[in-house]
PDB file as gemmi writes it, atoms N, CA and C in Angstrom:
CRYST1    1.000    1.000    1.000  90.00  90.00  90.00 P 1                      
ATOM      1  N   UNK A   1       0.831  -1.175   0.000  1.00  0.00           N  
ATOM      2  CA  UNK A   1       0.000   0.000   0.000  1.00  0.00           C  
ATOM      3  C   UNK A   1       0.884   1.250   0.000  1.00  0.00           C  
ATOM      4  N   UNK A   2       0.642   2.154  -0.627  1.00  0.00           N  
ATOM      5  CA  UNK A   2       1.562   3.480  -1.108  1.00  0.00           C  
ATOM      6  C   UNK A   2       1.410   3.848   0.420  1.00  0.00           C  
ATOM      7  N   UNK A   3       2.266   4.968   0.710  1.00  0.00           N  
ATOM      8  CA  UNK A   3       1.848   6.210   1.452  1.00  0.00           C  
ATOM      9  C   UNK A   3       1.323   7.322   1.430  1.00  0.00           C  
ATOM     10  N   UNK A   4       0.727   7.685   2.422  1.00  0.00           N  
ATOM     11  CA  UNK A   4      -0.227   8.916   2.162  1.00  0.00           C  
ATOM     12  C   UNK A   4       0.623  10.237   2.490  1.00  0.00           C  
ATOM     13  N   UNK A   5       0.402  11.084   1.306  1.00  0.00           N  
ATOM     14  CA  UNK A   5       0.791  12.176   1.449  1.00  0.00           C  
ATOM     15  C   UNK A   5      -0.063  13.410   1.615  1.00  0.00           C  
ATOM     16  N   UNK A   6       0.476  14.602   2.201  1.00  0.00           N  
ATOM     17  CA  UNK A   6      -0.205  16.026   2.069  1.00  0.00           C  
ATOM     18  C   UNK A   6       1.109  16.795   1.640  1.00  0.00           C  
ATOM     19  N   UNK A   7       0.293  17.434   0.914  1.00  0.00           N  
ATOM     20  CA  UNK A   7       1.375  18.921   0.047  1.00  0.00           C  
ATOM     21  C   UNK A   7       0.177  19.851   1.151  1.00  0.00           C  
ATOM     22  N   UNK A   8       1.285  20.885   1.400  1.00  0.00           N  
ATOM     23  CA  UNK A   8       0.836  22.415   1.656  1.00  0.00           C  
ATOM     24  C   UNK A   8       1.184  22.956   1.125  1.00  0.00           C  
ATOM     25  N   UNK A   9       0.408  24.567   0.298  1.00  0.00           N  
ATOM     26  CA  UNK A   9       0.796  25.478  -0.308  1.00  0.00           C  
ATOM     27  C   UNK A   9       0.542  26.853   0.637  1.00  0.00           C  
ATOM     28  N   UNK A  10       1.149  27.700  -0.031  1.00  0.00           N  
ATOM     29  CA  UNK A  10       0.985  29.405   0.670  1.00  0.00           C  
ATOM     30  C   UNK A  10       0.883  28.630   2.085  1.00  0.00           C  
ATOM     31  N   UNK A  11       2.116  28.626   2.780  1.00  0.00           N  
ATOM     32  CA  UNK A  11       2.544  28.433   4.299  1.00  0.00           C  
ATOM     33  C   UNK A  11       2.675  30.326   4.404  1.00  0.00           C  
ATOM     34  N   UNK A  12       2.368  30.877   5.404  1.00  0.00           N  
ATOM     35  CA  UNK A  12       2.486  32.085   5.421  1.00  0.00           C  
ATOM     36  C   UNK A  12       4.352  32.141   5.559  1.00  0.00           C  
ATOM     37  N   UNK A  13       4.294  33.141   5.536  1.00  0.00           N  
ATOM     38  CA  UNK A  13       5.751  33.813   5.413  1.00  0.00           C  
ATOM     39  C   UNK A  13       6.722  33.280   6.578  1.00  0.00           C  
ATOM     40  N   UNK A  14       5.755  34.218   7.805  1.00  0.00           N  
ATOM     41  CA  UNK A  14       6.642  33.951   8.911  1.00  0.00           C  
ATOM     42  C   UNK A  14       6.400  32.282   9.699  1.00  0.00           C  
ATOM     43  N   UNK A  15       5.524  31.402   9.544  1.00  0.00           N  
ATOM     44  CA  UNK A  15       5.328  30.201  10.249  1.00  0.00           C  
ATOM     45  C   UNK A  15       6.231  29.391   9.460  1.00  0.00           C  
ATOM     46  N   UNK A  16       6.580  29.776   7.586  1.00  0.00           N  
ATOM     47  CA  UNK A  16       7.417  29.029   6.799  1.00  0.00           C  
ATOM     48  C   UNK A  16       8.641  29.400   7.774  1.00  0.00           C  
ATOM     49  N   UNK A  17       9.216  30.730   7.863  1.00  0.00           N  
ATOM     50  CA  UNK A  17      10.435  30.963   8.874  1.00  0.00           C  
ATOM     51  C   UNK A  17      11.120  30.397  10.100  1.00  0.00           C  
ATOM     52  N   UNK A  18       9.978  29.970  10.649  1.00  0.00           N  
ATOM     53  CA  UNK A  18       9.762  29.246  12.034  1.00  0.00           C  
ATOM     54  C   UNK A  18       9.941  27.974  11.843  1.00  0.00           C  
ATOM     55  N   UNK A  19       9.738  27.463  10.852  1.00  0.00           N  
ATOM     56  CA  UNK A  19       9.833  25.967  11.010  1.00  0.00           C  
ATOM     57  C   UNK A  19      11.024  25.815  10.249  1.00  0.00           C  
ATOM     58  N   UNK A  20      11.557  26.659   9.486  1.00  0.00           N  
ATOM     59  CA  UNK A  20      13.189  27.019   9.239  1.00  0.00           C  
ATOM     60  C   UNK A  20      13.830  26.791  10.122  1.00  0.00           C  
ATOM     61  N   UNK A  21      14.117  27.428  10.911  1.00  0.00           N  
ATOM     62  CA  UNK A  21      14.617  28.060  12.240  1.00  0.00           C  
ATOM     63  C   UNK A  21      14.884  26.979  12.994  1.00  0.00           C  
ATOM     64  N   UNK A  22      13.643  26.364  13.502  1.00  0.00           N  
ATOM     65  CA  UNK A  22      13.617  25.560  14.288  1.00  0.00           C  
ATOM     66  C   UNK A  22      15.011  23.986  13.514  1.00  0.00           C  
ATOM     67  N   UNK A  23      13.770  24.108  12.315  1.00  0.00           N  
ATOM     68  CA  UNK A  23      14.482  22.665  11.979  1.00  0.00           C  
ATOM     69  C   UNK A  23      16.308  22.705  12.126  1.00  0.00           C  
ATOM     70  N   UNK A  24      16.563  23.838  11.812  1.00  0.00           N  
ATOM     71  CA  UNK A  24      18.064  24.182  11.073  1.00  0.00           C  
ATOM     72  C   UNK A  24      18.771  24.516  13.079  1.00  0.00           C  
ATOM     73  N   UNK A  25      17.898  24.770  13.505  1.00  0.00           N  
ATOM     74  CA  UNK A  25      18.281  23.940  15.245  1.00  0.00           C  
ATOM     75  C   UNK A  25      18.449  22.824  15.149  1.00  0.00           C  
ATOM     76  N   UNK A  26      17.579  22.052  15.148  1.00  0.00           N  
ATOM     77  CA  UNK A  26      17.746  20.544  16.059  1.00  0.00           C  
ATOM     78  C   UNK A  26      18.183  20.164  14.803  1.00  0.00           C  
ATOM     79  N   UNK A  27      19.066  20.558  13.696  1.00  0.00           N  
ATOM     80  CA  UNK A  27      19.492  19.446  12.851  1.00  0.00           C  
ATOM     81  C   UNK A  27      18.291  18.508  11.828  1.00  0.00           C  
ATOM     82  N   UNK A  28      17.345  19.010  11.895  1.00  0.00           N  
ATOM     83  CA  UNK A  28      16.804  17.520  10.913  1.00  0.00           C  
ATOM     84  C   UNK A  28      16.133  18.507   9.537  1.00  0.00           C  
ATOM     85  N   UNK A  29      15.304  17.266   9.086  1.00  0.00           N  
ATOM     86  CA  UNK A  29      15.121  17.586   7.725  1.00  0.00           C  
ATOM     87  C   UNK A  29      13.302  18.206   8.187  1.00  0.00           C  
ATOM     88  N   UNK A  30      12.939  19.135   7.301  1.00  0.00           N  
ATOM     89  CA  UNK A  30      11.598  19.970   7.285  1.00  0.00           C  
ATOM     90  C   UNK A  30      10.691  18.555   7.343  1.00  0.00           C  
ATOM     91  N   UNK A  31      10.986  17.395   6.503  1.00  0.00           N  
ATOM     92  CA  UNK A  31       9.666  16.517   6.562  1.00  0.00           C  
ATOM     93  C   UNK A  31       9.352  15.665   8.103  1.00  0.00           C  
ATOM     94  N   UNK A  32      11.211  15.789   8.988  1.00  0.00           N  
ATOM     95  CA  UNK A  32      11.333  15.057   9.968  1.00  0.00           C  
ATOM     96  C   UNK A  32      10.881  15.764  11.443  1.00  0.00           C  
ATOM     97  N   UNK A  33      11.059  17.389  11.273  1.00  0.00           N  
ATOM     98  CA  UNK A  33      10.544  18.346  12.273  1.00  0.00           C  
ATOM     99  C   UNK A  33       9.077  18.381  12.017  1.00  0.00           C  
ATOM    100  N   UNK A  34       8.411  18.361  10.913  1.00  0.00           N  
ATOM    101  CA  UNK A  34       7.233  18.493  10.745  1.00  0.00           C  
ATOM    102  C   UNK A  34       6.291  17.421  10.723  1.00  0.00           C  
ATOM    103  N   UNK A  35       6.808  16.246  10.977  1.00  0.00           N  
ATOM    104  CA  UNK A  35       5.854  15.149  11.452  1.00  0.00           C  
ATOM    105  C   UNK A  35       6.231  14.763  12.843  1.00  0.00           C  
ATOM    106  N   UNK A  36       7.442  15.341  13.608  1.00  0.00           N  
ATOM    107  CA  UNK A  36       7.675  15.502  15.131  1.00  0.00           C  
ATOM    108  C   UNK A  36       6.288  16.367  15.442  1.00  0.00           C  
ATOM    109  N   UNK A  37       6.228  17.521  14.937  1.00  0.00           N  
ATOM    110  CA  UNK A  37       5.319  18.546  15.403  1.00  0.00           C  
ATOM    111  C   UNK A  37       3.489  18.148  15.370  1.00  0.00           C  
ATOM    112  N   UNK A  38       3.303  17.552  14.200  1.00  0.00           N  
ATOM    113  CA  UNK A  38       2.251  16.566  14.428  1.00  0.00           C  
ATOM    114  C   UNK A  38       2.480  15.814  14.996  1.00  0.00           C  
ATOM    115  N   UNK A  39       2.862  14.961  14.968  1.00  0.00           N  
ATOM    116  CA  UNK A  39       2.555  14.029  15.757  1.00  0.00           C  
ATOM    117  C   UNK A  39       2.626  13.938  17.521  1.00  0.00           C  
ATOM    118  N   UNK A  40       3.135  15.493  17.701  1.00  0.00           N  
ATOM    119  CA  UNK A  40       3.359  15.689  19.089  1.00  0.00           C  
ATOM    120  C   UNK A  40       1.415  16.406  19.680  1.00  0.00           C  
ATOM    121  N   UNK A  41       1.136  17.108  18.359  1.00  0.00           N  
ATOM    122  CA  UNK A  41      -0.037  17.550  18.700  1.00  0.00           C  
ATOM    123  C   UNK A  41      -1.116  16.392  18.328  1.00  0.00           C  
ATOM    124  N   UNK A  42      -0.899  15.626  17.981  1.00  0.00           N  
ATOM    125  CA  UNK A  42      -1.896  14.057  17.593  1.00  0.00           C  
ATOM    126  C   UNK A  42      -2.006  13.643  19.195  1.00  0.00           C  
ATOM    127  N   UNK A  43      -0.773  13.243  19.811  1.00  0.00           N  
ATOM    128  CA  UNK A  43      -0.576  12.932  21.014  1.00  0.00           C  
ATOM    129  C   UNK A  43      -1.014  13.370  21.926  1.00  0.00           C  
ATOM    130  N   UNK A  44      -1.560  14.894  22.103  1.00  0.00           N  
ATOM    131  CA  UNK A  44      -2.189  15.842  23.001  1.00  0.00           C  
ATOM    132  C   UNK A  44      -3.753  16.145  22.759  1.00  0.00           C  
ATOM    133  N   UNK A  45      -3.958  14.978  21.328  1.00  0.00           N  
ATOM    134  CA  UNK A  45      -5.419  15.729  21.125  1.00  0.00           C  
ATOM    135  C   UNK A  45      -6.314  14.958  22.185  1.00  0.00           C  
ATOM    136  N   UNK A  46      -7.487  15.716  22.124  1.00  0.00           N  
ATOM    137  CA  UNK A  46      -8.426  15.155  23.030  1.00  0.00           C  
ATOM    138  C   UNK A  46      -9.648  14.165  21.417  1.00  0.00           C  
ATOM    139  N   UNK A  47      -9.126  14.327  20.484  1.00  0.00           N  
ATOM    140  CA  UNK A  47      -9.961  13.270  19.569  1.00  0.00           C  
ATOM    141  C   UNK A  47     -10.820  12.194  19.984  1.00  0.00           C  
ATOM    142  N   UNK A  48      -9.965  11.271  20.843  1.00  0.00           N  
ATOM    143  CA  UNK A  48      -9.979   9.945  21.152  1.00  0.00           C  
ATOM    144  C   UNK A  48     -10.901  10.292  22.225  1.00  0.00           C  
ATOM    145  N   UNK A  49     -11.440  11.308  22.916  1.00  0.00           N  
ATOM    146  CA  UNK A  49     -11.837  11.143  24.108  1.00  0.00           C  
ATOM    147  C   UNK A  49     -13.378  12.134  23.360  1.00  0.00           C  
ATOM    148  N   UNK A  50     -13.310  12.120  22.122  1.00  0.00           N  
ATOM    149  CA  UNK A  50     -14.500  13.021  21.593  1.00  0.00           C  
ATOM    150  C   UNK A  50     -15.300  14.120  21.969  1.00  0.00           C  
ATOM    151  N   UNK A  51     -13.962  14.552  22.830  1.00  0.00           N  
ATOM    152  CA  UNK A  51     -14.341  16.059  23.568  1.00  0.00           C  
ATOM    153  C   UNK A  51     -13.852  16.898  21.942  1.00  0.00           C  
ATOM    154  N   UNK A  52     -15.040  18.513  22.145  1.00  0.00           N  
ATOM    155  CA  UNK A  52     -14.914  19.305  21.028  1.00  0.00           C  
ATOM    156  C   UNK A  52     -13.878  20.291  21.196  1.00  0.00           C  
ATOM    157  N   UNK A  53     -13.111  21.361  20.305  1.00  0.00           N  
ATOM    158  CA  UNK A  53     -12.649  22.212  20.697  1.00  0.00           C  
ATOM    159  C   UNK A  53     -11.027  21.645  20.851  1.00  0.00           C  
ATOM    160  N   UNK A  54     -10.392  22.987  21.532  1.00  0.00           N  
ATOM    161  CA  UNK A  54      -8.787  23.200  21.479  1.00  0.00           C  
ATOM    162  C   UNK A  54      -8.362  21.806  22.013  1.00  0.00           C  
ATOM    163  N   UNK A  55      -7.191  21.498  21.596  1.00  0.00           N  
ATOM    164  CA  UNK A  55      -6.832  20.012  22.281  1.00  0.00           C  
ATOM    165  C   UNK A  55      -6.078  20.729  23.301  1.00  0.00           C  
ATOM    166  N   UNK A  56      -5.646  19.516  24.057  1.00  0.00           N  
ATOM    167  CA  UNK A  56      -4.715  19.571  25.835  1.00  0.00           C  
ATOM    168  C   UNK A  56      -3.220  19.906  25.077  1.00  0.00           C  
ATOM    169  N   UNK A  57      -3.057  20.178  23.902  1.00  0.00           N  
ATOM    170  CA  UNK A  57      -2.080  20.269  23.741  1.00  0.00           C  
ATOM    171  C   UNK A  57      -1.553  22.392  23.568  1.00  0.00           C  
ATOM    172  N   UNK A  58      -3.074  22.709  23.313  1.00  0.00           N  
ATOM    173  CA  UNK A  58      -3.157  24.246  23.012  1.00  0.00           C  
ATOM    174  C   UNK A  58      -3.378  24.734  24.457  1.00  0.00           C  
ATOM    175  N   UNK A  59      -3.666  24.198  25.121  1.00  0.00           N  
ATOM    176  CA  UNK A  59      -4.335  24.630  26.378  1.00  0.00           C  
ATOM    177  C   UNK A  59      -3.216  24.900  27.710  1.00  0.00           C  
ATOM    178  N   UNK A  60      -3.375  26.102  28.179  1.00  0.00           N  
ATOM    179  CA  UNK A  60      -2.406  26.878  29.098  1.00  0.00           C  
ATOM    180  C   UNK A  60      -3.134  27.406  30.490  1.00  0.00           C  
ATOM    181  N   UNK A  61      -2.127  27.223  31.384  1.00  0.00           N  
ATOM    182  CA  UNK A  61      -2.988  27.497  32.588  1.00  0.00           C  
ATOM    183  C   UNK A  61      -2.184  29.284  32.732  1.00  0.00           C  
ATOM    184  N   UNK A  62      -3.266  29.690  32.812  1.00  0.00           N  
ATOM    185  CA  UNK A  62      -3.132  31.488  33.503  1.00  0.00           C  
ATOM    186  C   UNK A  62      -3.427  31.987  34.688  1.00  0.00           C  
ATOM    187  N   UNK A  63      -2.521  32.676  35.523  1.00  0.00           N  
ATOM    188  CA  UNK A  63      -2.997  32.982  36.718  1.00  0.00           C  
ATOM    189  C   UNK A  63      -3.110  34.158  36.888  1.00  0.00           C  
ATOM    190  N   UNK A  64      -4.091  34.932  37.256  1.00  0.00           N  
ATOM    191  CA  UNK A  64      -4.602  36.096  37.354  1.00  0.00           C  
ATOM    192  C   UNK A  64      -4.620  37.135  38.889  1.00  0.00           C  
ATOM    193  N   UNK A  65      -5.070  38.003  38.324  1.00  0.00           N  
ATOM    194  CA  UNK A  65      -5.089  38.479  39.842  1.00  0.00           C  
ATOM    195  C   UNK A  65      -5.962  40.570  38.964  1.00  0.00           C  
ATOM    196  N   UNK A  66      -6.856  41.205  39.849  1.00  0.00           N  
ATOM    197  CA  UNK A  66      -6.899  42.578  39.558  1.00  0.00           C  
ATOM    198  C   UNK A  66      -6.370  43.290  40.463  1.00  0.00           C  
ATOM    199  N   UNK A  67      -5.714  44.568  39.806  1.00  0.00           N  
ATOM    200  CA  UNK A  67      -4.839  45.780  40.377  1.00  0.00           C  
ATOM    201  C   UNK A  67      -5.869  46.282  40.687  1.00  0.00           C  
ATOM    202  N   UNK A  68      -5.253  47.783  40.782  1.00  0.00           N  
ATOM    203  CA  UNK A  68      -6.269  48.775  40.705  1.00  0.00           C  
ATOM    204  C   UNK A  68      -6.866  49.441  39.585  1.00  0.00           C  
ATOM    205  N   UNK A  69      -6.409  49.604  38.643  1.00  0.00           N  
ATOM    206  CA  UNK A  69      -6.710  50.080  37.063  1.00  0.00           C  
ATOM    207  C   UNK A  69      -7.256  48.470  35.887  1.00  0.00           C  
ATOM    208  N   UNK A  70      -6.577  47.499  36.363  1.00  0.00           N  
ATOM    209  CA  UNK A  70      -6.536  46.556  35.206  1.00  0.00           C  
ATOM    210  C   UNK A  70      -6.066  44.913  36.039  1.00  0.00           C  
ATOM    211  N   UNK A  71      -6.736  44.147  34.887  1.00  0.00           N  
ATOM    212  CA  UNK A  71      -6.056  42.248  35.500  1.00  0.00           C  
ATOM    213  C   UNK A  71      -4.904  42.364  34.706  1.00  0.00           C  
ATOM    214  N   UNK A  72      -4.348  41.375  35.354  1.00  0.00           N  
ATOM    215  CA  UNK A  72      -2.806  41.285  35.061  1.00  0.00           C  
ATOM    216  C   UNK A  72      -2.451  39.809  35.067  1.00  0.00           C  
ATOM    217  N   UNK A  73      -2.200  38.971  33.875  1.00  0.00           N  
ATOM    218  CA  UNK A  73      -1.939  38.061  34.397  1.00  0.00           C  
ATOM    219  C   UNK A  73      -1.091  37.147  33.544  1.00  0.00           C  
ATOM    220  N   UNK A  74      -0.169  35.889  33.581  1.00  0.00           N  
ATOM    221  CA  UNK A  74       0.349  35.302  33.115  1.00  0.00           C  
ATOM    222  C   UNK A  74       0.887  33.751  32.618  1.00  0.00           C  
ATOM    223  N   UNK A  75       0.988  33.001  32.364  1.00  0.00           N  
ATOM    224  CA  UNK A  75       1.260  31.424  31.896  1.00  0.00           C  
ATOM    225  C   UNK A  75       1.755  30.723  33.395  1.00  0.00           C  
ATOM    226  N   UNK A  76       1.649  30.152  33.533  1.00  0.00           N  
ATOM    227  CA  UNK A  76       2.827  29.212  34.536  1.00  0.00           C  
ATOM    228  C   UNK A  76       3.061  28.360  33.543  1.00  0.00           C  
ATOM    229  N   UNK A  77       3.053  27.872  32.343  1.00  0.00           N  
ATOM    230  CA  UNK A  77       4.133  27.204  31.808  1.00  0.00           C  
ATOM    231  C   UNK A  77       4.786  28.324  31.194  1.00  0.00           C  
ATOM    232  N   UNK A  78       4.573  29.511  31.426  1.00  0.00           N  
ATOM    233  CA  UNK A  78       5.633  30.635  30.186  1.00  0.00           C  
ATOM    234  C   UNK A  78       5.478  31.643  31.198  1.00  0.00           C  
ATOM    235  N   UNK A  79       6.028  31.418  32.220  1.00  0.00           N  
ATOM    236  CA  UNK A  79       5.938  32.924  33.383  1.00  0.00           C  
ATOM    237  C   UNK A  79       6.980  33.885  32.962  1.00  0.00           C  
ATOM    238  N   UNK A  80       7.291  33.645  32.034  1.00  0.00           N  
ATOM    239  CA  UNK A  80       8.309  34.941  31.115  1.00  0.00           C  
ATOM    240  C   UNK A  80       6.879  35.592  29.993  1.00  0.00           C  
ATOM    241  N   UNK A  81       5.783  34.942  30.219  1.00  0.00           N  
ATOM    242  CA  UNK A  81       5.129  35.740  29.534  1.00  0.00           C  
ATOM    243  C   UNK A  81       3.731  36.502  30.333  1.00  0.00           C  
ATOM    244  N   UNK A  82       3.573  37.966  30.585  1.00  0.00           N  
ATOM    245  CA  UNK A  82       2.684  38.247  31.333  1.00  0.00           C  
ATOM    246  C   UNK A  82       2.188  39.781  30.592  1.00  0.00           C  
ATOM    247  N   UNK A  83       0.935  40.054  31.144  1.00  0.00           N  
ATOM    248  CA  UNK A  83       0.511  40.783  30.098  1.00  0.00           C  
ATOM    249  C   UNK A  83      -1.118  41.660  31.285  1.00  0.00           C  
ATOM    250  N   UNK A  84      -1.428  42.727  30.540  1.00  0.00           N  
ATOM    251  CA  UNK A  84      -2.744  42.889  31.542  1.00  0.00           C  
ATOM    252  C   UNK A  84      -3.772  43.121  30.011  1.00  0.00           C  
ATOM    253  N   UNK A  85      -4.867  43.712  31.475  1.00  0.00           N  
ATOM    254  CA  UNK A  85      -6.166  43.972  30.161  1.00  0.00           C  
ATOM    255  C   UNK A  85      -7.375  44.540  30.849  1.00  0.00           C  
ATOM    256  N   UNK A  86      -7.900  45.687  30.427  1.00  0.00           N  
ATOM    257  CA  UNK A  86      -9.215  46.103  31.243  1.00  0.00           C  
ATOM    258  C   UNK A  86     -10.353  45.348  31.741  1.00  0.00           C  
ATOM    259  N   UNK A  87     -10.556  44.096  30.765  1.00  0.00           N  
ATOM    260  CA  UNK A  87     -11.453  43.231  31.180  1.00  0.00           C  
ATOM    261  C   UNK A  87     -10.689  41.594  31.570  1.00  0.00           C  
ATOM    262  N   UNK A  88     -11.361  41.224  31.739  1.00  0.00           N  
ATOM    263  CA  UNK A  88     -11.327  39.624  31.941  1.00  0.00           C  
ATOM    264  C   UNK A  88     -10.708  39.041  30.472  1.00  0.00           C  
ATOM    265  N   UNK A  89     -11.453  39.567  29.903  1.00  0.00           N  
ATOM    266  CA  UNK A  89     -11.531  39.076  28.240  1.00  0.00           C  
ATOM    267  C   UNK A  89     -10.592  39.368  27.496  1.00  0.00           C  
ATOM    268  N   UNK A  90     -10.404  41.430  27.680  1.00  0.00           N  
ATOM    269  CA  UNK A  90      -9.082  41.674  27.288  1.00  0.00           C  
ATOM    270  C   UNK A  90      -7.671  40.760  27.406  1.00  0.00           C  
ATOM    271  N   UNK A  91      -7.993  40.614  28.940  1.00  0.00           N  
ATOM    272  CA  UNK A  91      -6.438  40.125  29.339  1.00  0.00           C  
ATOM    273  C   UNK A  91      -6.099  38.373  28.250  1.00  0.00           C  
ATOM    274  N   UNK A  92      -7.450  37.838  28.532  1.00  0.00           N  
ATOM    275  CA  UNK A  92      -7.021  36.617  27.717  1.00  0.00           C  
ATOM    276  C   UNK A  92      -7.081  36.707  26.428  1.00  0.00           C  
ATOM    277  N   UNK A  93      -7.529  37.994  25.687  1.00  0.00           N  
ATOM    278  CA  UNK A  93      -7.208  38.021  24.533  1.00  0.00           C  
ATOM    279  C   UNK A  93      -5.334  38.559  24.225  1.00  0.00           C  
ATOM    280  N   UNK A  94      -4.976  39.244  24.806  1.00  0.00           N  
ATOM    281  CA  UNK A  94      -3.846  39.717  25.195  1.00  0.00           C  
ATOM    282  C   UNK A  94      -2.529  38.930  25.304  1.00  0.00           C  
ATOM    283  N   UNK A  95      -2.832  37.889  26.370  1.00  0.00           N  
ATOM    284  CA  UNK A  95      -1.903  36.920  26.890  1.00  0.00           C  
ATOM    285  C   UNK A  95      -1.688  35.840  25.481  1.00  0.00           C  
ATOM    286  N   UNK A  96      -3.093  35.504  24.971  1.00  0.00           N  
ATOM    287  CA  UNK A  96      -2.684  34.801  23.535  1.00  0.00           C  
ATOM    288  C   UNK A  96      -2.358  35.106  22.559  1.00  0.00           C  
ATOM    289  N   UNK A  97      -2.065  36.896  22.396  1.00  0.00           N  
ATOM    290  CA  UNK A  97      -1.156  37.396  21.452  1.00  0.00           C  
ATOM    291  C   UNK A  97       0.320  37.574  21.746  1.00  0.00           C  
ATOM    292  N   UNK A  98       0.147  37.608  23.040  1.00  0.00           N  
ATOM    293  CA  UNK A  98       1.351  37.621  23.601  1.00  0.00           C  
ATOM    294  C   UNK A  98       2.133  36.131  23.397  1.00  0.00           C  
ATOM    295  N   UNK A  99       1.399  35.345  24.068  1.00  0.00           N  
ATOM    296  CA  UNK A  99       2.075  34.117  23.590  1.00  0.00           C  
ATOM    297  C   UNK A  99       2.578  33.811  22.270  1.00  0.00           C  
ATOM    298  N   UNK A 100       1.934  34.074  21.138  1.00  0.00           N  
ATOM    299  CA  UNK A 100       2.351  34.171  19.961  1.00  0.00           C  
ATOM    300  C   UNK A 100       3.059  34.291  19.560  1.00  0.00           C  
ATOM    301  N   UNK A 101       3.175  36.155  19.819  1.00  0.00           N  
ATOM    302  CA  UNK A 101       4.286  36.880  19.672  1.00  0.00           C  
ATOM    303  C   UNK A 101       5.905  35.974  20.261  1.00  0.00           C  
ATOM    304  N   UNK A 102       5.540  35.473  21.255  1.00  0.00           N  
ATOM    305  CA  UNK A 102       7.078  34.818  21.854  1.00  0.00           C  
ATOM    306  C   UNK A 102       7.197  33.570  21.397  1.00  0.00           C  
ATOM    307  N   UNK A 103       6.105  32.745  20.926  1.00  0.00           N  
ATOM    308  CA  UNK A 103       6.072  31.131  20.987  1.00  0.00           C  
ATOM    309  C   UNK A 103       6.884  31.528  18.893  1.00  0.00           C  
ATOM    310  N   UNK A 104       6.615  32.459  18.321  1.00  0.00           N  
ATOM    311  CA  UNK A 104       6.655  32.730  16.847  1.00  0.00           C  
ATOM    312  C   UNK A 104       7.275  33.657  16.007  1.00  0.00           C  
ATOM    313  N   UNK A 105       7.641  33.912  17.023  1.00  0.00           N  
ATOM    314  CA  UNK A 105       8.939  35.542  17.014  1.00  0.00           C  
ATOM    315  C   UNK A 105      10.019  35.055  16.625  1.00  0.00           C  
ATOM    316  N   UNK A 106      10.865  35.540  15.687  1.00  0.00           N  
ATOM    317  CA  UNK A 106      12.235  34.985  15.424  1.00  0.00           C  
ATOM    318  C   UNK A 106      13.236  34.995  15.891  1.00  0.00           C  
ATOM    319  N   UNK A 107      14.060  34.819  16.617  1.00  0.00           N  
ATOM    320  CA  UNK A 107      15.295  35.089  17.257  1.00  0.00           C  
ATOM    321  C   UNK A 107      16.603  35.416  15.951  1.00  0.00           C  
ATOM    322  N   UNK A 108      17.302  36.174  15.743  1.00  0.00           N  
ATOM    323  CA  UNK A 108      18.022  36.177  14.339  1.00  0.00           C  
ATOM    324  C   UNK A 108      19.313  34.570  14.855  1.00  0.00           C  
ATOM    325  N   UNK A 109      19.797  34.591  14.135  1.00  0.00           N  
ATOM    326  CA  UNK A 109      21.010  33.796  13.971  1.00  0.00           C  
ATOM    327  C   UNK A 109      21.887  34.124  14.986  1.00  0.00           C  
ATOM    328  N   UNK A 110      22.477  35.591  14.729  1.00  0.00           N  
ATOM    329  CA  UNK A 110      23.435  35.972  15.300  1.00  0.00           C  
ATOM    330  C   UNK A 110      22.887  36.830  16.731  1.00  0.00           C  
ATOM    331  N   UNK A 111      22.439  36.256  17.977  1.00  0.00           N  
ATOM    332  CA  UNK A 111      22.095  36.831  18.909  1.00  0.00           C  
ATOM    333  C   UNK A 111      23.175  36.497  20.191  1.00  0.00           C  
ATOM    334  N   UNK A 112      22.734  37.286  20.969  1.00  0.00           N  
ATOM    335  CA  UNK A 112      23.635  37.069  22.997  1.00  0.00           C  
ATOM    336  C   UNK A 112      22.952  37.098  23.804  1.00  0.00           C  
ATOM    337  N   UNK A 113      23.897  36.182  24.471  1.00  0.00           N  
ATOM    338  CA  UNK A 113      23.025  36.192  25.592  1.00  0.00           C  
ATOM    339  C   UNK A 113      24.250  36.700  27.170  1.00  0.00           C  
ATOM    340  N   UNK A 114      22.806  37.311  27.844  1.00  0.00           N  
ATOM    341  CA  UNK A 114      23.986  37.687  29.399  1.00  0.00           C  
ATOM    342  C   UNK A 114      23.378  37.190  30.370  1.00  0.00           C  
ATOM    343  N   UNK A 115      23.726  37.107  31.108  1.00  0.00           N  
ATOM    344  CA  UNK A 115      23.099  36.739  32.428  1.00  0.00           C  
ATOM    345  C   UNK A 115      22.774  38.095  33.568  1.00  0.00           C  
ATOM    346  N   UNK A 116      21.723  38.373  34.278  1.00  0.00           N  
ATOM    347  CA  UNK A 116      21.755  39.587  34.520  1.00  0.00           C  
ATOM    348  C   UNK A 116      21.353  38.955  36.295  1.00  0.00           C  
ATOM    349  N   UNK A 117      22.074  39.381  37.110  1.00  0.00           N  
ATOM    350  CA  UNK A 117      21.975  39.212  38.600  1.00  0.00           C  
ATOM    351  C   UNK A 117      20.645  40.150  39.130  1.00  0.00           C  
ATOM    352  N   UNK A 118      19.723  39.187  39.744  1.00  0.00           N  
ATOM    353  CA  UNK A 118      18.535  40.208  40.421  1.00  0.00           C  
ATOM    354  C   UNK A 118      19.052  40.564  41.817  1.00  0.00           C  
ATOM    355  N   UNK A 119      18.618  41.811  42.035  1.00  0.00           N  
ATOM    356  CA  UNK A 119      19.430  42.070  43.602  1.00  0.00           C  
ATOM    357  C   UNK A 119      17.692  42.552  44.047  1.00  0.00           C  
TER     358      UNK A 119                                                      
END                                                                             
């Protein structure tokens, strides 16, 4: 029995970049990062359990809290990522652009890194 294939066309610009990036990290080939990446989100889906909606694999816990002006709140799996918002709604619309922005953002080639002491 053959194998089954999918072609994708018009990959947007920057997600084509990203999976550049990545692959040309860990060394492998675009067909070998890109069936890691499925198959990592196959693994997280909730399919099998015929629940609807985002799988356990999209899904992030946020912890919140309101100031005085605005909520404020951020990932505990990405507590480098935190963000506020006038409403409830704002903020989680916010935090998932935010995530984006960091989970899809490019780092160039040639970057540094320092270590910075908190006092």
């Amino acid at each position: 029995m053959p194998k089954k294939q999918i072609h994708i066309r018009d990959v947007p610009e920057s997600l084509y970049e990203w999976i550049e990036s990545e692959r040309h990290a860990k060394r492998v080939s675009q067909k070998e990062f890109l069936l890691k990446v499925i198959g990592n989100a196959a693994a997280h889906s909730t399919a099998d359990t015929g629940a609807s909606g985002p799988s356990a694999f999209s899904r992030m816990t946020m912890v919140y809290w309101k100031s005085k002006k605005f909520w404020l709140g951020k990932l505990l799996e990405h507590p480098e990522i935190m963000t506020q918002g006038r409403t409830l709604e704002e903020l989680e619309r916010n935090i998932r652009e935010a995530y984006m922005l960091m989970a899809f953002d490019e780092v160039p080639e040639k970057y540094q890194i320092r270590e910075v002491v908190m006092t």
